[in-house]
N, C-alpha and C positions, 0 to 999 in steps of 0.2 A: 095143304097148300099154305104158305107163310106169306106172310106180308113184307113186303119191303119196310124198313124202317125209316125213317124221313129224318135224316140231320140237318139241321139249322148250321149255320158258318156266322152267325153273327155275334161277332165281338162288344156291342156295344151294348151295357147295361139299359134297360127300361127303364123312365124315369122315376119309377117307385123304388128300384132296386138299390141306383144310383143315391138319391137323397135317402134313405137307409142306412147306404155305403157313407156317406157324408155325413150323416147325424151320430154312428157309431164312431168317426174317427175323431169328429170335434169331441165328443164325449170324453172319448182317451186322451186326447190330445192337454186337455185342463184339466182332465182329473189331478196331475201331479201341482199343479200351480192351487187348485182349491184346500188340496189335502192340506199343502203348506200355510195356506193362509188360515185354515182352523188351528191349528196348533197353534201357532204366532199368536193369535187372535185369545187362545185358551190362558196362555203364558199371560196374558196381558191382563186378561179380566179377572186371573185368580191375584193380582197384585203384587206387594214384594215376596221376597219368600220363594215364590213359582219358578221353578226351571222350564225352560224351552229348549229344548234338541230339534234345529231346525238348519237343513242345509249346509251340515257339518260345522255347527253353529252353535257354541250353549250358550244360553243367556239369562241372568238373572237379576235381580235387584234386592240388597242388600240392606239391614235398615240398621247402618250404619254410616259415622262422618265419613268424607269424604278423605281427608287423610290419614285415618285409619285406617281406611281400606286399600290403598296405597303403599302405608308401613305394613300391611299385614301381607300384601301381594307381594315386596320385595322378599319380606321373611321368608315366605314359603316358598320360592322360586331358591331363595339360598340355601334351605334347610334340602331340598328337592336337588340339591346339588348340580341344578342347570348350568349351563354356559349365559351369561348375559352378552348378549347381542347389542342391544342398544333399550333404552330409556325416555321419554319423553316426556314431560309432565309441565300442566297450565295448571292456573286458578281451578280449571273446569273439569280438563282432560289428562290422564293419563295411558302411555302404550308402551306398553312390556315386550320384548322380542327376548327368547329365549332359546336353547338349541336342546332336548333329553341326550343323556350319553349316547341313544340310539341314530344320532344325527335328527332327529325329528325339530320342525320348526313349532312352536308355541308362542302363542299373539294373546293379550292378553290385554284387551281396553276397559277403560273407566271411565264415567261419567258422572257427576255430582248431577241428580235429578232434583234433592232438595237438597235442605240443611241434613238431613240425616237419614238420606237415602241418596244410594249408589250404585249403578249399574253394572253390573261385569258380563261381559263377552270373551269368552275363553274359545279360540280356535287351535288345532293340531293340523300342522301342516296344510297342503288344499284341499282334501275332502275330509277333514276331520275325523275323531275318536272321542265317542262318548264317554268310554267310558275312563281314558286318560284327564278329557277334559273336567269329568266332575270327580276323579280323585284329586287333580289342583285346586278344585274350586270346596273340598272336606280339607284341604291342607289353609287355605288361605279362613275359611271360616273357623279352624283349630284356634290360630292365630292372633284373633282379632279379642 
């Protein structure tokens, strides 16, 4: 003799199931925003020097003047046989727009942090290339 077997039809999660359900998504959900912010956070505390690859994003600081590193960014952008785009440059700030023969866009900002350190943000087009970005960034410290 066999038992019938009794199916449940209810759709709606238990509230233990539920908050489970909810604590594994929040989990996910910030993991990519915390990962970024250790790295960012890594770049920061190891000082100048440090590279950061973040968000198709490199960044560095440089412990050199200010318009050295400027003269040494136009050099290598001209040695690197880019297309110049446009130029901008303050007392403070400098942005590089550049085109590789492959049509690729390169963005290239400065910041004087002190007298003799200087910021560079090197981006490739909208989700970036590491590793384009930091053969610019072995061409501009050739340079300098």
């Amino acid at each position: 003799m066999s038992h019938p077997k009794i199916m449940t039809s209810s759709t709606e999660p238990s509230p233990r199931q539920f908050f489970a359900r909810l604590s594994v998504l929040l989990s996910l959900g910030l993991l990519p925003l915390l990962s970024g912010c250790v790295v960012a956070a890594a770049g920061v505390a190891a000082g100048a020097g440090a590279i950061a690859y973040v968000r198709g994003e490199l960044a560095t600081s440089l412990d050199h003047d200010f318009g050295k590193v400027v003269e040494a960014t136009r050099t290598a952008l001209k040695e690197l046989e880019y297309t110049k785009v446009s130029e901008k440059k303050d007392a403070m700030e400098a942005e590089f727009i550049s085109r590789t023969a492959l049509d690729k866009k390169v963005t290239i900002k400065l910041n004087q942090v002190t007298e003799k350190t200087t910021k560079v943000q090197i981006r490739i087009d909208l989700l970036g290339d590491e590793a384009l970005s930091l053969a610019i960034l072995d061409k501009i410290k050739a340079t300098l």
